[in-house]
C-alpha atoms as a printed R data frame, in Angstrom:
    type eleno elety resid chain resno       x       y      z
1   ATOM     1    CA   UNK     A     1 124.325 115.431 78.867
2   ATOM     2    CA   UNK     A     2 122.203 114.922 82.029
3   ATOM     3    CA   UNK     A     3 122.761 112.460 84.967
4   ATOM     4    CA   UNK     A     4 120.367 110.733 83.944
5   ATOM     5    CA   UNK     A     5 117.886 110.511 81.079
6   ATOM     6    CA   UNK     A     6 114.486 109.302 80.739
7   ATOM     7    CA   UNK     A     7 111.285 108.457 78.584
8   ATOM     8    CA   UNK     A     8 107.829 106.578 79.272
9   ATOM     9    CA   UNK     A     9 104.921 105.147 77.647
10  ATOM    10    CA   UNK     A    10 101.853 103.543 78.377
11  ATOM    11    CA   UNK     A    11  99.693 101.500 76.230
12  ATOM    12    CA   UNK     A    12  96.832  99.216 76.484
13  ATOM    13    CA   UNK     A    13  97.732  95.014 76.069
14  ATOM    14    CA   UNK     A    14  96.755  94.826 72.269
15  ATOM    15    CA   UNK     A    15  99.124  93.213 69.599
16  ATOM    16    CA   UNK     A    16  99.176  96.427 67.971
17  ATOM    17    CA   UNK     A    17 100.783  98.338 70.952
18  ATOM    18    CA   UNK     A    18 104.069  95.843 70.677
19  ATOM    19    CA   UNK     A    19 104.883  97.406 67.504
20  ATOM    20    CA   UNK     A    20 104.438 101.553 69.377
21  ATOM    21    CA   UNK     A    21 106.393 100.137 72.156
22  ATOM    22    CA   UNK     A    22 109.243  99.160 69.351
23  ATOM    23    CA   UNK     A    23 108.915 102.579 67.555
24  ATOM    24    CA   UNK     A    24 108.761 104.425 70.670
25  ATOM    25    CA   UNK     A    25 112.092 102.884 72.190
26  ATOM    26    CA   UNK     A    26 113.593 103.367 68.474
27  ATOM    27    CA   UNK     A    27 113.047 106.993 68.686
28  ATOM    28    CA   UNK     A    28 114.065 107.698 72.117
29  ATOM    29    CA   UNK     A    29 117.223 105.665 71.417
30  ATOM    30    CA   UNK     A    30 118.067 108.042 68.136
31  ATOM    31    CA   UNK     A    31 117.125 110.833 70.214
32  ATOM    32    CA   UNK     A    32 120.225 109.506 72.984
33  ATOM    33    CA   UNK     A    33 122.592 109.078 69.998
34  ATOM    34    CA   UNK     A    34 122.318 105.270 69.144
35  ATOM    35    CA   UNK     A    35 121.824 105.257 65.697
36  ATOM    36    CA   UNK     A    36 118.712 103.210 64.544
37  ATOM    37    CA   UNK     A    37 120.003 100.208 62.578
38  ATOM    38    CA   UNK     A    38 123.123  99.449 64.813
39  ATOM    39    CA   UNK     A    39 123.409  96.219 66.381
40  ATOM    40    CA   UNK     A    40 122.845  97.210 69.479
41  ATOM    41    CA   UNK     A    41 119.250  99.192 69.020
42  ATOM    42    CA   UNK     A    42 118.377  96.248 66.804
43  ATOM    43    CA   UNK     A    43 118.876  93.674 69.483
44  ATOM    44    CA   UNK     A    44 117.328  96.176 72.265
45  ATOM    45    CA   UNK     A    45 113.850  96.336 69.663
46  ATOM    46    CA   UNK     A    46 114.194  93.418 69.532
47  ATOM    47    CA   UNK     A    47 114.276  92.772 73.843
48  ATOM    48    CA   UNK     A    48 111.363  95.457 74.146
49  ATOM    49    CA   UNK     A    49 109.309  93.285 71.276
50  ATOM    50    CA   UNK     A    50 109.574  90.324 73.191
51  ATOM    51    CA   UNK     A    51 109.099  91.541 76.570
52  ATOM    52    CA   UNK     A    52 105.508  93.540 75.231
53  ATOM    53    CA   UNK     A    53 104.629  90.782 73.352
54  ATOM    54    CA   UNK     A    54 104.946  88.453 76.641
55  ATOM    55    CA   UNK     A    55 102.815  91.618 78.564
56  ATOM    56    CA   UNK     A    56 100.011  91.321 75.925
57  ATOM    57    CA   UNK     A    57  99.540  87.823 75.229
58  ATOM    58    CA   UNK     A    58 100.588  86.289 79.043
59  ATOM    59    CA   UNK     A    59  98.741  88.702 81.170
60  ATOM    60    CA   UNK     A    60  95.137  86.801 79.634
61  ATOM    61    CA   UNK     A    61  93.426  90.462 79.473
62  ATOM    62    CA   UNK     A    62  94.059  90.829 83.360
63  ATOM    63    CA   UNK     A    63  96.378  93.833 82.944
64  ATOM    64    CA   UNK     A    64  94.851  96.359 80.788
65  ATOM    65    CA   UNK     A    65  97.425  98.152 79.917
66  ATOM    66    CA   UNK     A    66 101.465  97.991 80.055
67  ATOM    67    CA   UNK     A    67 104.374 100.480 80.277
68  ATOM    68    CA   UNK     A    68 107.698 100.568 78.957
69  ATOM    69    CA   UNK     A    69 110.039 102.582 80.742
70  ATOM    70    CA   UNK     A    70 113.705 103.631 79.654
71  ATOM    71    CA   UNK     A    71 116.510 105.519 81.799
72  ATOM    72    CA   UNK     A    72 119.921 106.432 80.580
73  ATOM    73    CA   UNK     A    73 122.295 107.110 83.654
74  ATOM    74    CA   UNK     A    74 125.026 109.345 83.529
75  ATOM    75    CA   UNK     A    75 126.203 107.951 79.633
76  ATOM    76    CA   UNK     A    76 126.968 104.721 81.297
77  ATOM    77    CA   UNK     A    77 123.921 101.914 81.587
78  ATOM    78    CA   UNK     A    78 120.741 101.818 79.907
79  ATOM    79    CA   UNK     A    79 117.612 100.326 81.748
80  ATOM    80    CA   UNK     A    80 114.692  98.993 79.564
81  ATOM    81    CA   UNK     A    81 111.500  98.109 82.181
82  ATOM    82    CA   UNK     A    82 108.378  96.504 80.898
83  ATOM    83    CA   UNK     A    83 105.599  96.684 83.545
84  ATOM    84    CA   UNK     A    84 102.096  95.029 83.729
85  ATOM    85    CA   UNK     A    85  99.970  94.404 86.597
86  ATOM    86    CA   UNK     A    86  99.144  90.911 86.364
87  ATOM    87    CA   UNK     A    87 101.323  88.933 89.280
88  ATOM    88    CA   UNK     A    88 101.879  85.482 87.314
89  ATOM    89    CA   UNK     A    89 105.885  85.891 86.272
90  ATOM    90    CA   UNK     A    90 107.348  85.285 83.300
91  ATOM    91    CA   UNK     A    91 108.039  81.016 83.222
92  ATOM    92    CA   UNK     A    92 110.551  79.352 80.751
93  ATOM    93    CA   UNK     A    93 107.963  76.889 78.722
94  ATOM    94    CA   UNK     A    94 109.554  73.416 77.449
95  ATOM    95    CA   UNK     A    95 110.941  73.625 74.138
96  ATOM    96    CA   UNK     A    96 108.984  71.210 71.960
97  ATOM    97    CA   UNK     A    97 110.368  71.087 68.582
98  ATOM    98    CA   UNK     A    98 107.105  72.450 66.901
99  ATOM    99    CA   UNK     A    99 106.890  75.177 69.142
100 ATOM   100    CA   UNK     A   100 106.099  78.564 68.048
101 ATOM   101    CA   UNK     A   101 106.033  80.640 71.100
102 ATOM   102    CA   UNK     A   102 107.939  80.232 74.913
103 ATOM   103    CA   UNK     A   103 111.496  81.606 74.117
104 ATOM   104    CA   UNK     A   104 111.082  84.903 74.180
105 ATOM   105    CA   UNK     A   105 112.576  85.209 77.780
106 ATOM   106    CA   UNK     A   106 115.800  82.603 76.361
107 ATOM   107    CA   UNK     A   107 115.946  85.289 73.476
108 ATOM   108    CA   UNK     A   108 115.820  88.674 75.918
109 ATOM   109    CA   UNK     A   109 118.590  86.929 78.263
110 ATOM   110    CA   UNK     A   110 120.718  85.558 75.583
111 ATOM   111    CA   UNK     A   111 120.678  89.166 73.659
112 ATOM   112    CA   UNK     A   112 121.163  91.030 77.309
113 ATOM   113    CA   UNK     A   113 124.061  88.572 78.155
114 ATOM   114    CA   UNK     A   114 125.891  89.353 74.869
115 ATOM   115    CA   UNK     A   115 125.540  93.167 75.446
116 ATOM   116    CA   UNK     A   116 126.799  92.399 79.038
117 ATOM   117    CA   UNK     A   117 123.770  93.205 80.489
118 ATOM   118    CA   UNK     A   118 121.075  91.368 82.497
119 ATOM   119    CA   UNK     A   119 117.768  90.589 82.896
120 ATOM   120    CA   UNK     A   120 115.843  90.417 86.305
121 ATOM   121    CA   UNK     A   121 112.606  90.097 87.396
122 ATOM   122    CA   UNK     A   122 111.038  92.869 90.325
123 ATOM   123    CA   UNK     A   123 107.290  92.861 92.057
124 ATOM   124    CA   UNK     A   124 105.380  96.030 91.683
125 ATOM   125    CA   UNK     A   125 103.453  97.484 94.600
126 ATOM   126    CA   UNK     A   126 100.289  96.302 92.745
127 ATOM   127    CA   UNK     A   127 101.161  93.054 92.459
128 ATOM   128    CA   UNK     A   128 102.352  93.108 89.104
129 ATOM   129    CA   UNK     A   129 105.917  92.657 87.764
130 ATOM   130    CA   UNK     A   130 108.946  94.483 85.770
131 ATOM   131    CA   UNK     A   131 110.889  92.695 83.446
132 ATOM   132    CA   UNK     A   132 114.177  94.545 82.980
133 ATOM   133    CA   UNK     A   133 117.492  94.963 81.742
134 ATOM   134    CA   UNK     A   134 120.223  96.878 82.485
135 ATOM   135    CA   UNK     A   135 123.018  97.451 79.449
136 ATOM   136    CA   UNK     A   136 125.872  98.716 79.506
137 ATOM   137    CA   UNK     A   137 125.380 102.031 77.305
138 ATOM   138    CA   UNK     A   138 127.697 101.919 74.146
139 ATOM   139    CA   UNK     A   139 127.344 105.068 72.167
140 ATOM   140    CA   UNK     A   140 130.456 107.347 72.647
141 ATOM   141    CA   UNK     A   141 129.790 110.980 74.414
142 ATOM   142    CA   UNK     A   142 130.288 113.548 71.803
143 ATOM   143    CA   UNK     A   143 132.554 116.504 73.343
C-alpha cells in the first residue's frame, strides 16, 4: 500500500449533504480495508455525522459549502478533517436536561478518545476552521 492514502469531498451546508459526507467516508473506508459495519467505521460515521452536521447547522449559512477530508498514512493513523469557512469554533453548549442538540463535540471526543485518537481544532487561511481527528488505523495489512 502507499505512504499515504487519500480522498476528498466537497459539498454545499445542506442537511442532506451530512448523510453524502457519511456514505462517502463509508466507501472510502471499505475501499482501505475497514469493513463497513465494524465498530470502528461505525463510530468514525458516526464522528464525520456529527462534525457535518455541526458545519451545516453552526456556520448560520455563512460557509456555503464544507469539505471532508480523509488521509491514511503509511497503514498507521487515519485523519478525518471537516472544514468550513465560517471562523466562530466549535463551543461546548450547557447540558440542559431537555436538550436536543450541543453534544456532538462530547460525542466526537469521547468516540476519538476510546479509539485512542484525538480531536483538535486548526484555523484555516480563510478564516475558517478544521475539526479533526487523528486514529490510530486498526485494520491489519494484508501480505
Amino acid at each position: 500500500m502507499a505512504d499515504q492514502q487519500e480522498a476528498t469531498v466537497t459539498l454545499p451546508s445542506d442537511p442532506v449533504s451530512v448523510s453524502r459526507a457519511r456514505r462517502h467516508v463509508a466507501r472510502v473506508l471499505a475501499e482501505w480495508g475497514l469493513a463497513d459495519g465494524s465498530e470502528t467505521a461505525d463510530a468514525i460515521q458516526l464522528i464525520v455525522s456529527e462534525l457535518a452536521t455541526n458545519a451545516v447547522q453552526h456556520t448560520f449559512g455563512q460557509s456555503p459549502t464544507f469539505t471532508v477530508d480523509l488521509r491514511l498514512d503509511r497503514d498507521v493513523e487515519l485523519y478525518l478533517g471537516v472544514t468550513d469557512s465560517h471562523p466562530r469554533w466549535p463551543q461546548r453548549l450547557p447540558a440542559a436536561v431537555r436538550q436536543d442538540n450541543g453534544r456532538g463535540m462530547v460525542i466526537v471526543r469521547a468516540l476519538a478518545k476510546e479509539s485512542g485518537g484525538r480531536l483538535s481544532v486548526s484555523p484555516t487561511p480563510d478564516v475558517g476552521k478544521t475539526v479533526s481527528i487523528e486514529l490510530p488505523w486498526a485494520v491489519p495489512t494484508q501480505a
